[in-house]
ROTOR-355030 format. One record per residue (C-alpha): residue number from 1; x, y, z. Coordinates in pm, 1 decimal. Layout:
<tortors>
<pos NUM | x X | y Y | z Z>
...
</tortors>
This chain:
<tortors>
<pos 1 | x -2117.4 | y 5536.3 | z -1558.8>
<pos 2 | x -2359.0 | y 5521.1 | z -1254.7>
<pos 3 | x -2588.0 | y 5351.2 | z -1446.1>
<pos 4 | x -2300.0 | y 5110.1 | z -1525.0>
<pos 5 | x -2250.8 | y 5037.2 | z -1212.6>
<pos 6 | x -2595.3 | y 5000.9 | z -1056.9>
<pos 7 | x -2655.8 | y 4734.4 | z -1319.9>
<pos 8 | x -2323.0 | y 4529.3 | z -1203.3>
<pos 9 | x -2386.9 | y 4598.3 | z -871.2>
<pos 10 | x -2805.7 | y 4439.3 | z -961.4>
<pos 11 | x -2607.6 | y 4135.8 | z -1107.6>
<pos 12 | x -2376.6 | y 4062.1 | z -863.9>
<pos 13 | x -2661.5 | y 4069.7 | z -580.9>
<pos 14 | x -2866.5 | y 3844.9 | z -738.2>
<pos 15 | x -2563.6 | y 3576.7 | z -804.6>
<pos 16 | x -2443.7 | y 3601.4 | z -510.1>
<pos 17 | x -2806.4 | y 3506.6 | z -362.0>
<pos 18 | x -2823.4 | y 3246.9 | z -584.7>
<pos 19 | x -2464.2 | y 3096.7 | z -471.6>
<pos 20 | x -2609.4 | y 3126.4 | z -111.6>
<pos 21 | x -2909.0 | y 2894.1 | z -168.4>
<pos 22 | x -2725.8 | y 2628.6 | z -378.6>
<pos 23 | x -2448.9 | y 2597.7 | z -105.5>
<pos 24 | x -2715.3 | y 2557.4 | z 147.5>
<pos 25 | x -2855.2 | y 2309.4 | z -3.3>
<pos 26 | x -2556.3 | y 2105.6 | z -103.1>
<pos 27 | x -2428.2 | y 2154.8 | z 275.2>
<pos 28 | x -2749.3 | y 2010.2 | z 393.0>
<pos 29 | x -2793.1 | y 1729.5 | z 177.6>
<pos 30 | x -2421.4 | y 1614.7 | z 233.3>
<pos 31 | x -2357.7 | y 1262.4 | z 401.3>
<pos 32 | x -2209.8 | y 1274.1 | z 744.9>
<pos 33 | x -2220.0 | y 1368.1 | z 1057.3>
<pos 34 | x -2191.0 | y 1746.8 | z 1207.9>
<pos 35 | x -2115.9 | y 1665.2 | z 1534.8>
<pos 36 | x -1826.0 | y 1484.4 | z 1725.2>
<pos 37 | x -1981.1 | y 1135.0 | z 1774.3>
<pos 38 | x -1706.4 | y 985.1 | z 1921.8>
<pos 39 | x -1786.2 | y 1215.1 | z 2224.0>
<pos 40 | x -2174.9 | y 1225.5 | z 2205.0>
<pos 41 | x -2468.9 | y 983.7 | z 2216.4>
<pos 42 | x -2706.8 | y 898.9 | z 1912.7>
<pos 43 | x -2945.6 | y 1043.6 | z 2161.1>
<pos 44 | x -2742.9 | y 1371.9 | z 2239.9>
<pos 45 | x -2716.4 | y 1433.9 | z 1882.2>
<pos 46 | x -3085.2 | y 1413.1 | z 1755.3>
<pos 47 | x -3128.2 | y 1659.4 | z 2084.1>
<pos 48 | x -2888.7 | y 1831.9 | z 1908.8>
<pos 49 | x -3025.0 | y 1844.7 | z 1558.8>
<pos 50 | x -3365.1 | y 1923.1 | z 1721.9>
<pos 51 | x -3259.6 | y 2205.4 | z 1912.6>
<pos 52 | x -3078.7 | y 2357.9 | z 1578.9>
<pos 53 | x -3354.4 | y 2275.0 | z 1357.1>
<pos 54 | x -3107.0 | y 2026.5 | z 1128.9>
<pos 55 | x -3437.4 | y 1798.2 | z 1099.8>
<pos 56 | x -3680.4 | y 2086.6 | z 993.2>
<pos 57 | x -3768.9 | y 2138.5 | z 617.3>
<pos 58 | x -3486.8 | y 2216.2 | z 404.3>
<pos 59 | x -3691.7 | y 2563.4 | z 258.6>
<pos 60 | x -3748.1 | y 2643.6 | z 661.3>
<pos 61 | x -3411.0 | y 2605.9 | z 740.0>
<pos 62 | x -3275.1 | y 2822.2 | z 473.9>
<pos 63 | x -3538.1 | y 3089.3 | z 502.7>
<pos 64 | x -3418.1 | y 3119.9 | z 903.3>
<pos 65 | x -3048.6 | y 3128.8 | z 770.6>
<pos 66 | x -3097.1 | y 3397.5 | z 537.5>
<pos 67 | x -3297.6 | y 3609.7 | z 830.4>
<pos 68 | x -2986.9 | y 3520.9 | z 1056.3>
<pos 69 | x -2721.0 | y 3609.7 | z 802.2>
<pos 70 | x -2886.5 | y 3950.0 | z 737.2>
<pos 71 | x -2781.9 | y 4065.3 | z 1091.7>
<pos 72 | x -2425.7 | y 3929.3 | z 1029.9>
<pos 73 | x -2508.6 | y 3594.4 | z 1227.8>
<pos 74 | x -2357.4 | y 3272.6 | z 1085.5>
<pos 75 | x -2437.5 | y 3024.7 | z 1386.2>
<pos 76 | x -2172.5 | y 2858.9 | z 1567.5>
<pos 77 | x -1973.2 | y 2577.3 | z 1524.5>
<pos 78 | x -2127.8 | y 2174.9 | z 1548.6>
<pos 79 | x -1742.8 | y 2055.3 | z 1632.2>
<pos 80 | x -1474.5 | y 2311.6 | z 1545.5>
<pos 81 | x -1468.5 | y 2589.1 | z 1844.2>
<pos 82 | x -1797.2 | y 2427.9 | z 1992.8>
<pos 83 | x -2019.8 | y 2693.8 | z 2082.5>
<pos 84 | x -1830.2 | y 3032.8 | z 2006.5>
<pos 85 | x -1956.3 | y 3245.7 | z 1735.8>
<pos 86 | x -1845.4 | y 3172.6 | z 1351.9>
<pos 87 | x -1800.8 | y 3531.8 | z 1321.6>
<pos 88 | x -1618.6 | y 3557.6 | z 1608.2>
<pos 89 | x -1363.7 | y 3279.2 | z 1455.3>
<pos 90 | x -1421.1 | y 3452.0 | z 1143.8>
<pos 91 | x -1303.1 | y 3798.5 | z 1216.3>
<pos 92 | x -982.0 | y 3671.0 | z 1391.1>
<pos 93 | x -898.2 | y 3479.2 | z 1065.9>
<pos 94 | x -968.7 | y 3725.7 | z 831.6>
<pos 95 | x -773.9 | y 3956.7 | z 986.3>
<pos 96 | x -433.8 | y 3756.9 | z 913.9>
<pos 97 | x -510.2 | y 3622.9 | z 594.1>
<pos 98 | x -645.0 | y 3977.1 | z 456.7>
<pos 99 | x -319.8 | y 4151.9 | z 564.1>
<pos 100 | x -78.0 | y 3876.6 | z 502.2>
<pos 101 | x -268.7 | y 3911.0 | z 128.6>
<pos 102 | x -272.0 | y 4247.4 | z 105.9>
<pos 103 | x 135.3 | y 4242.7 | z 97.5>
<pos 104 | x 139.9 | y 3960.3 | z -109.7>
<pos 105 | x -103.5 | y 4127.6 | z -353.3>
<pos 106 | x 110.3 | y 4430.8 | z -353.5>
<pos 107 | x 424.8 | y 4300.0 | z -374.1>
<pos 108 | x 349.7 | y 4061.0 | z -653.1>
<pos 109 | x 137.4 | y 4305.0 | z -886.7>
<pos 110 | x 442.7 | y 4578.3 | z -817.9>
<pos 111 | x 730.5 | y 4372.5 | z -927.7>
<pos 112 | x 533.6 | y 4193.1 | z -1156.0>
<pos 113 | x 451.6 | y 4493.3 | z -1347.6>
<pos 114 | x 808.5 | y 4611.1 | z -1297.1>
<pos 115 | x 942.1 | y 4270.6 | z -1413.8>
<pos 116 | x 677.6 | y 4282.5 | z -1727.7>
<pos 117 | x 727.3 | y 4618.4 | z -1856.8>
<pos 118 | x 1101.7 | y 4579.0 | z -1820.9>
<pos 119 | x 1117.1 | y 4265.9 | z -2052.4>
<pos 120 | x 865.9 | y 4439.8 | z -2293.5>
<pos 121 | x 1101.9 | y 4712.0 | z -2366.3>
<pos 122 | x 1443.0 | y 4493.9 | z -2359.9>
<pos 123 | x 1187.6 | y 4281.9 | z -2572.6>
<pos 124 | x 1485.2 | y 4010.7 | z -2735.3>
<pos 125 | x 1762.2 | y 4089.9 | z -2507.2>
<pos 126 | x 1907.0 | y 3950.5 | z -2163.9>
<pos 127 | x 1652.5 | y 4141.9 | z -1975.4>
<pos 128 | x 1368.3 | y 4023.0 | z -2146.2>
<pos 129 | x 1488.5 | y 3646.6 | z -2131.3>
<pos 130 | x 1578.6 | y 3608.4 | z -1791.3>
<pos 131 | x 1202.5 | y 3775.6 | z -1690.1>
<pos 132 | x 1062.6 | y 3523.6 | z -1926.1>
<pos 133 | x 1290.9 | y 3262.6 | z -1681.3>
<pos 134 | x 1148.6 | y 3361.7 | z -1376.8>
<pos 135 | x 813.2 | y 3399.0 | z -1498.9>
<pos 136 | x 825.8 | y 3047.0 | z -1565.9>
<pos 137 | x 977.9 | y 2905.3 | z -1237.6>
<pos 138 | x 724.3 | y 3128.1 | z -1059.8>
<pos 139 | x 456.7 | y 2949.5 | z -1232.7>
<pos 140 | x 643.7 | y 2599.1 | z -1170.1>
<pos 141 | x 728.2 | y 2618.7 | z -841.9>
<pos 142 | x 426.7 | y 2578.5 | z -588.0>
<pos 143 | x 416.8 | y 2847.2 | z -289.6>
<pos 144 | x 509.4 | y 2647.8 | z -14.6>
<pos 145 | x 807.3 | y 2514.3 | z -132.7>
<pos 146 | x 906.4 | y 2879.0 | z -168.8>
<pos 147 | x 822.2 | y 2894.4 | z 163.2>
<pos 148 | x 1043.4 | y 2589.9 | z 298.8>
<pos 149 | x 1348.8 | y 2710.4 | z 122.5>
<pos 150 | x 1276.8 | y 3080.8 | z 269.9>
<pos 151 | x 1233.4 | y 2886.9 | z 630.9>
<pos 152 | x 1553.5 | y 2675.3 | z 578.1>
<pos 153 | x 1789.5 | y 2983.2 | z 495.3>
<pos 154 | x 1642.0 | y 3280.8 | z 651.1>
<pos 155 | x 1473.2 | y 3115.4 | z 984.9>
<pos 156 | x 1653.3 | y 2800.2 | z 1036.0>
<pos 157 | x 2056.3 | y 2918.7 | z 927.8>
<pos 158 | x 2040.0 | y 3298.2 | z 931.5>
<pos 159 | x 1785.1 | y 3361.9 | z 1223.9>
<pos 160 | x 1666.3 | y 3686.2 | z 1059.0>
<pos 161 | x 1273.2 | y 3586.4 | z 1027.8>
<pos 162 | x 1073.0 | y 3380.4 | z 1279.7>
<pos 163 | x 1020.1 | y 3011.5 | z 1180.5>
<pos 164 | x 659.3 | y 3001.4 | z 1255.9>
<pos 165 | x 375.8 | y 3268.8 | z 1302.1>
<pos 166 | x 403.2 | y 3463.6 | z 1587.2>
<pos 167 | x 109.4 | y 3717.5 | z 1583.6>
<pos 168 | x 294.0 | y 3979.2 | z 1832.3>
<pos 169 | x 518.7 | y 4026.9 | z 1549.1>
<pos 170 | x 281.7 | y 4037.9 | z 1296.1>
<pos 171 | x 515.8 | y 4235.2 | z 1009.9>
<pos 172 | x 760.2 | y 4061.5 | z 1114.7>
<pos 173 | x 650.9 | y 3701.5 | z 1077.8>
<pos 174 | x 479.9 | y 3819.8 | z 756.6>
<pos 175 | x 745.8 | y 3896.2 | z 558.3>
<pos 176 | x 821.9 | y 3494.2 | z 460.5>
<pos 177 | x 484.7 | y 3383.4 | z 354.4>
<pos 178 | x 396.2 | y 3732.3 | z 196.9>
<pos 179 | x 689.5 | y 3680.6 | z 5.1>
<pos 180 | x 607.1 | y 3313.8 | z -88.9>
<pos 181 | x 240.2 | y 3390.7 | z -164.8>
<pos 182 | x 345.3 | y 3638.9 | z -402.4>
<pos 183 | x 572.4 | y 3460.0 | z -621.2>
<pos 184 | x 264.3 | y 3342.6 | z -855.5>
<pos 185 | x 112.8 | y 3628.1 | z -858.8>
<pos 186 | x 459.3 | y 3827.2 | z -965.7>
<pos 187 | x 500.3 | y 3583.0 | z -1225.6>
<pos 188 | x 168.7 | y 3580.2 | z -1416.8>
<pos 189 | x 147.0 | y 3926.0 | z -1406.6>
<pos 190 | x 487.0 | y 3940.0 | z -1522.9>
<pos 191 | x 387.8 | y 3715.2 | z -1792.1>
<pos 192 | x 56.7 | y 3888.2 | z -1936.0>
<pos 193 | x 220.6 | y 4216.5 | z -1869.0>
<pos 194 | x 529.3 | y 4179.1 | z -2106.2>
<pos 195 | x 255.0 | y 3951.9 | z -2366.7>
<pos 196 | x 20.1 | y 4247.2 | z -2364.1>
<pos 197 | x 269.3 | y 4519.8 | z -2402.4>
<pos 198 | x 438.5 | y 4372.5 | z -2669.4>
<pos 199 | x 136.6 | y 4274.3 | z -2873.3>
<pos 200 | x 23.4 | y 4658.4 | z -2767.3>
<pos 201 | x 353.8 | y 4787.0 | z -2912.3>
<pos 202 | x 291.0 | y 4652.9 | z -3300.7>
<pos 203 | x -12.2 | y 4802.2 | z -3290.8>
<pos 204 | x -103.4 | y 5086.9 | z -3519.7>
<pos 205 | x -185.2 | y 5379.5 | z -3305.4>
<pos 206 | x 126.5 | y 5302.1 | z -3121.3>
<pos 207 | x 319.6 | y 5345.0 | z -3440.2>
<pos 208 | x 125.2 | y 5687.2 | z -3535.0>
<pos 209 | x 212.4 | y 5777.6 | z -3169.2>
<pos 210 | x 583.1 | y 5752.3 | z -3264.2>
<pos 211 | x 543.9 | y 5908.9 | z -3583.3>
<pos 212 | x 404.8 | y 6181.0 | z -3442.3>
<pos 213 | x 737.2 | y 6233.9 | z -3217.4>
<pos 214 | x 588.6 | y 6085.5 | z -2900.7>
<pos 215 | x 815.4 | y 5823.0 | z -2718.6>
<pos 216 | x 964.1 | y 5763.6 | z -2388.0>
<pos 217 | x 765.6 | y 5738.6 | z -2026.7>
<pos 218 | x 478.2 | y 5952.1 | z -2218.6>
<pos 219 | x 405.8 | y 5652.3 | z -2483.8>
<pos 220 | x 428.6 | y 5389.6 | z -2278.5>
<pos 221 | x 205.6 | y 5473.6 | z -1945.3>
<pos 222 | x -29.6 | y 5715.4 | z -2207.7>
<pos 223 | x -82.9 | y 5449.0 | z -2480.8>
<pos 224 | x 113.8 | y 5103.9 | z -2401.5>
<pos 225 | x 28.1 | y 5010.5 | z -2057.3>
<pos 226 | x -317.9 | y 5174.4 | z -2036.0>
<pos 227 | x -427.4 | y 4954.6 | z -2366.3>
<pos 228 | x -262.6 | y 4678.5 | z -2202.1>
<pos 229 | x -432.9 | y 4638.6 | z -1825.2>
<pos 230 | x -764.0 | y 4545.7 | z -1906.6>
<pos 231 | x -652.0 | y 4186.2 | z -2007.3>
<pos 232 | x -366.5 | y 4198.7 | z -1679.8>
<pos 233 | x -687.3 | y 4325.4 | z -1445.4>
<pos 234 | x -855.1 | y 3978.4 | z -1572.7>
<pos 235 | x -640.9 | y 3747.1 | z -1458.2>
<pos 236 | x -497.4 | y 3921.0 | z -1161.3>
<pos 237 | x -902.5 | y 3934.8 | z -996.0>
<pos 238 | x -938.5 | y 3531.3 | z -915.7>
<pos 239 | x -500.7 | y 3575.6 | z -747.8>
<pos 240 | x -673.7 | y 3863.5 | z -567.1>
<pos 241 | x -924.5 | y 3627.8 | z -379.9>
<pos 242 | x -626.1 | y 3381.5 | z -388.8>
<pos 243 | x -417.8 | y 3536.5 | z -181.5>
<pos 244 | x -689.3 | y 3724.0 | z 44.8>
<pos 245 | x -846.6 | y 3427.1 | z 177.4>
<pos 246 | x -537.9 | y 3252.3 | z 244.7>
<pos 247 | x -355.6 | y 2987.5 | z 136.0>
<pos 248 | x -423.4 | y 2608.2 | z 263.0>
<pos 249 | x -83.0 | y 2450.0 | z 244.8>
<pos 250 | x 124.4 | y 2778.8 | z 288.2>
<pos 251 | x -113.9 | y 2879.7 | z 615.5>
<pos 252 | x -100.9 | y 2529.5 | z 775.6>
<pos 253 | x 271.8 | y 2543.1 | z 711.2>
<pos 254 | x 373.1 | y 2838.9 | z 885.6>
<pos 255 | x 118.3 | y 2817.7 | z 1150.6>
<pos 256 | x -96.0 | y 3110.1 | z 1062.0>
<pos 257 | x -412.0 | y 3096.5 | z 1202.2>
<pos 258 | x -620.1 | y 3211.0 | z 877.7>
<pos 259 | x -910.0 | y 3109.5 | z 662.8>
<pos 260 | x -755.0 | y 2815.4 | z 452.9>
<pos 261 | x -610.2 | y 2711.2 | z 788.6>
<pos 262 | x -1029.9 | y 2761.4 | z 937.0>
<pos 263 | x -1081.9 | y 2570.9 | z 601.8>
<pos 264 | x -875.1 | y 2240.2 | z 624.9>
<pos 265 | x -981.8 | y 2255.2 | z 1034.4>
<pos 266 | x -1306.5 | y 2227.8 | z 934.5>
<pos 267 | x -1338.4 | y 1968.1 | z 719.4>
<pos 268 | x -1060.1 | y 1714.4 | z 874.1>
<pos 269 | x -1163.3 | y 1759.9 | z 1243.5>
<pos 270 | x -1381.8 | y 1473.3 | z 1458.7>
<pos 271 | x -1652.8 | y 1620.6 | z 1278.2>
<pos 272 | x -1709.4 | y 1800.9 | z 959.0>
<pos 273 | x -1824.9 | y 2105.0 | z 1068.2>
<pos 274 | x -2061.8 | y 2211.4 | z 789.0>
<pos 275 | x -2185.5 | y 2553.2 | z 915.6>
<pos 276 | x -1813.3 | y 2669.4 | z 899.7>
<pos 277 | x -1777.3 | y 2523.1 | z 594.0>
<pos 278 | x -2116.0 | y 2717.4 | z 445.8>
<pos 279 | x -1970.5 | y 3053.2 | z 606.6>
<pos 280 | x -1603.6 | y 3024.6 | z 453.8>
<pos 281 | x -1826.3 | y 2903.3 | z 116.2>
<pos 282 | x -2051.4 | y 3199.5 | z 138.7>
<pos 283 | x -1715.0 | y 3458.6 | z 206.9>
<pos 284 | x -1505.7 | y 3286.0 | z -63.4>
<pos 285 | x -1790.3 | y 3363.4 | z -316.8>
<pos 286 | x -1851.1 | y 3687.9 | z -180.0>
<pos 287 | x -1486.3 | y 3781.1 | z -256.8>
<pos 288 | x -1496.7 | y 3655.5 | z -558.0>
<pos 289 | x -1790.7 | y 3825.4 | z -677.5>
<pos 290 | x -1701.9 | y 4147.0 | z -528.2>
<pos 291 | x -1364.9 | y 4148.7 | z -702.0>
<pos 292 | x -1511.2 | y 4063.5 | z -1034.0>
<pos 293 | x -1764.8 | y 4340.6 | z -976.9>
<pos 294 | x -1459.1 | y 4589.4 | z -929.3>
<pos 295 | x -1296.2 | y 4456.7 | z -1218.0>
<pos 296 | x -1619.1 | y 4512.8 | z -1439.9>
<pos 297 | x -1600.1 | y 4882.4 | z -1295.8>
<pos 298 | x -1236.2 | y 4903.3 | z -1392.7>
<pos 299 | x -1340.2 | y 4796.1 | z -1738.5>
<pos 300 | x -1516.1 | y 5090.5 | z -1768.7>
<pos 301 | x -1264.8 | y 5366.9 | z -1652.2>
<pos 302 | x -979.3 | y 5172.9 | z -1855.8>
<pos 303 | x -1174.5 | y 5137.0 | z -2164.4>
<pos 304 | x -1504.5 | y 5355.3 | z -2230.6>
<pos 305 | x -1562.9 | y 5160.3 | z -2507.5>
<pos 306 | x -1699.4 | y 4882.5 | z -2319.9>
<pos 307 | x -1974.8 | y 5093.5 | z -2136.0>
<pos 308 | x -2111.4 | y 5243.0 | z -2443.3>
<pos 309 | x -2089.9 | y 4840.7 | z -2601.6>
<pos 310 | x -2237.8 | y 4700.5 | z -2303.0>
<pos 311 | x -2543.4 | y 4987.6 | z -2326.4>
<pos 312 | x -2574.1 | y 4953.5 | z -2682.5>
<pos 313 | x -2663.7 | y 4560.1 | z -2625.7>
<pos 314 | x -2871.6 | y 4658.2 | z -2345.7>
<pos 315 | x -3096.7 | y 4864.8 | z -2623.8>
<pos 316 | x -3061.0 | y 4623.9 | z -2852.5>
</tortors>
C-alpha cells in the first residue's frame, strides 16, 4: 500500500508541475492589458512591467515564479486589491468557500446516499420513483435558482435566514447557499448510488450471500454498498472541487466573498488581473489533483484488487 501511494503521490507532483508551467505560459502570452489603463500612463505602465519583470524572458520569469511560489508567495495583484498580497486575498476567500463547501459536500453525499440506498431497496415502488424524481430535478435545476426560491421564501417572506452574506453570522448565513450548492451533488449521488446498488444486487456473490442466510443491514453495508462506492467515489471527486472552490453565480448572488466570486472579480474588473487569475488556476488544479490522488488511495482500501492490478502492470 505505501508503495501505492508513493507512486500516486510521484504522479500527481509531476502533473501538477506540469499544469503550473503551461498556465504560466498561457497567462503570459494572453492579449491584454494587466493594469488599469484608464487610470495610468503608457509610461507608468512599462515602469510598471519593468519593475515586475513582465518584459523579461518568458523561461526567466517562470523560473523566478516557481522560486517565489515555493515560499507560498503568489505576487500581488496588477488591478484587483492593488498592492496587497494574493495570499492574503486568498486565505480570506478560501476560508468561506471551503466551509460553505464543506456543508454542502456533507449534506449532499449524506442524503444522497440516504436518498440512493433507499430507492435501491424500494427498487420498483413509490420510494424508489419519487428518488428517481428528485434525482432528476436536482440535475435540471441549476444552483442558483435554488438559491432565489430559498431567498424569496425563507429571507424575503419568512425572515428566518439572512438575505445576503453576513460573515458575523457565518452558520447562519450559510445555511441557504450550503443548501443550494448541495442539491447537485445530492442528486448525482443519489443517482449512481441507487444505479450501482441495484446493478450490485443481481450480482452473483450477492445471491450466494443470501443463500447462505445473510440479509438485512449485514448484506447491504458488507457486500452491496462496499462493491458499489468505487464508481460513486468517481464522480463525487470533480463535485468535491466543485463545491470547495465556490460557486461563480451562487457566490456573486448571495454576496459571499469567495473564490468564484475572486474569480469573476478578476477577470471583469478595469483590468484583467492575470496573476490572480494564475493563482486561482494553480489552486483549482491543485484541488483537483489532490482529490483525484485521494480517490486513487480510496481505490485501493475499497478494492485491493486494483493495487495488486495496478503492480502487476507495473512488472509487466
Amino acid at each position: 500500500m505505501k508503495k501505492y501511494i508513493l507512486k500516486r503521490l510521484a504522479m500527481s507532483v509531476l502533473t501538477l508541475l506540469l499544469i503550473v508551467f503551461v498556465l504560466f505560459v498561457l497567462v503570459r502570452i494572453m492579449p491584454g492589458n494587466p493594469f488599469p489603463s484608464e487610470r495610468m500612463s503608457a509610461e507608468q505602465i512599462a515602469n510598471k512591467r519593468a519593475e515586475l519583470g513582465l518584459d523579461d524572458p518568458i523561461l526567466v520569469q517562470f523560473g523566478r515564479y516557481m522560486a517565489n511560489l515555493a515560499h507560498g508567495d503568489f505576487g500581488k495583484g496588477t488591478s484587483l486589491y492593488y498592492g496587497a498580497p494574493i495570499k492574503t486575498v486568498l486565505g480570506q476567500c478560501i476560508s468561506n468557500s471551503f466551509r460553505i463547501g464543506g456543508l454542502a459536500i456533507l449534506l449532499g453525499t449524506a442524503v444522497g446516499l440516504l436518498l440512493g440506498i433507499t430507492a435501491a431497496l424500494n427498487r420498483g415502488r413509490f420510494l424508489d420513483g419519487f428518488c428517481t424524481v428528485f434525482s432528476i430535478v436536482g440535475v435540471c435545476v441549476p444552483g442558483y435558482v435554488f438559491l432565489i426560491f430559498l431567498q424569496y421564501y425563507f429571507s424575503y417572506k419568512m425572515s428566518i435566514f439572512p438575505y445576503f452574506f453576513d460573515s458575523s453570522r457565518f452558520l447562519h448565513s450559510s445555511v441557504l447557499p450550503a443548501i443550494s450548492l448541495s442539491l447537485f451533488t445530492m442528486s448525482t449521488v443519489a443517482r449512481f448510488t441507487r444505479n450501482e446498488m441495484v446493478e450490485v444486487m443481481d450480482s452473483d456473490y450477492v445471491h450466494l450471500a443470501e443463500s447462505k442466510g445473510m440479509y438485512g443491514s449485514n448484506l447491504v453495508f458488507k457486500h452491496i454498498l462496499r462493491n458499489a462506492l468505487i464508481p460513486i467515489v468517481t464522480v463525487l471527486a470533480p463535485l468535491v472541487v466543485d463545491l470547495l472552490t465556490g460557486a461563480l453565480v451562487v457566490e456573486k448572488i448571495y454576496g459571499i466573498n469567495g473564490i468564484g466570486k475572486l474569480m469573476v472579480d478578476a477577470i471583469a474588473g478595469e483590468g484583467v488581473d492575470y496573476n490572480y487569475v494564475l493563482a486561482l488556476g494553480i489552486l483549482y488544479s491543485a484541488l483537483y489533483i489532490g482529490i483525484m490522488l485521494v480517490v486513487d488511495v480510496l481505490y485501493g482500501v475499497l478494492d485491493p484488487r486494483i493495487r495488486v492490478a495496478g503492480k502487476a502492470g507495473g512488472d509487466a
